[in-house]
C-alpha positions, 0 to 999 in steps of 0.5 A: 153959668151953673155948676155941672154936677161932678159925676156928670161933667167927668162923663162929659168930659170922657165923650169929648175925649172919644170925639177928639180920639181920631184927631189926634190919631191922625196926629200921631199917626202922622207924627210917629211914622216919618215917611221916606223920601220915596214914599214908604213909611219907615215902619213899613221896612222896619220890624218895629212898626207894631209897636208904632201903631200901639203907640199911636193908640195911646198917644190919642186916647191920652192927649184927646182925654187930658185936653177934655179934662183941661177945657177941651174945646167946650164941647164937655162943659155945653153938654152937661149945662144942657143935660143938667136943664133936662 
């Protein structure tokens, strides 16, 4: 396998995070907002929930762009071996 081109992996990298971002949105949505036995979201009831959905943003955004950086699912180091044959 060749080397990438530094400049273009990052921006490789960067694009996987922003494909893998709503999965992990999702995640964290799921994961940040505990639902009661009834059904409701607890932010729902709460005067906090605001902040809960700023949280899930960057909870996203940072673990779709650290899991990029560290391998991701490959799809980063595909795209620049494929973009530097062009």
């Amino acid at each position: 396998m060749t080397r990438s081109d530094p400049a273009l992996l990052d921006a490789c990298r960067q694009f996987e995070a922003m494909m893998l971002r709503p999965l992990f949105d999702s995640i964290a949505a799921s994961a940040l907002m505990p639902v009661r036995p009834d059904g409701d979201s607890e932010a729902e009831s709460d005067a906090s929930g605001g902040g809960c959905a700023a949280m899930q943003g960057v909870f996203g955004e940072s673990l779709a762009l650290a899991l990029a950086r560290a391998g991701g699912i490959g799809l980063a180091q595909m795209l620049a071996s494929r973009l530097e044959r062009k």
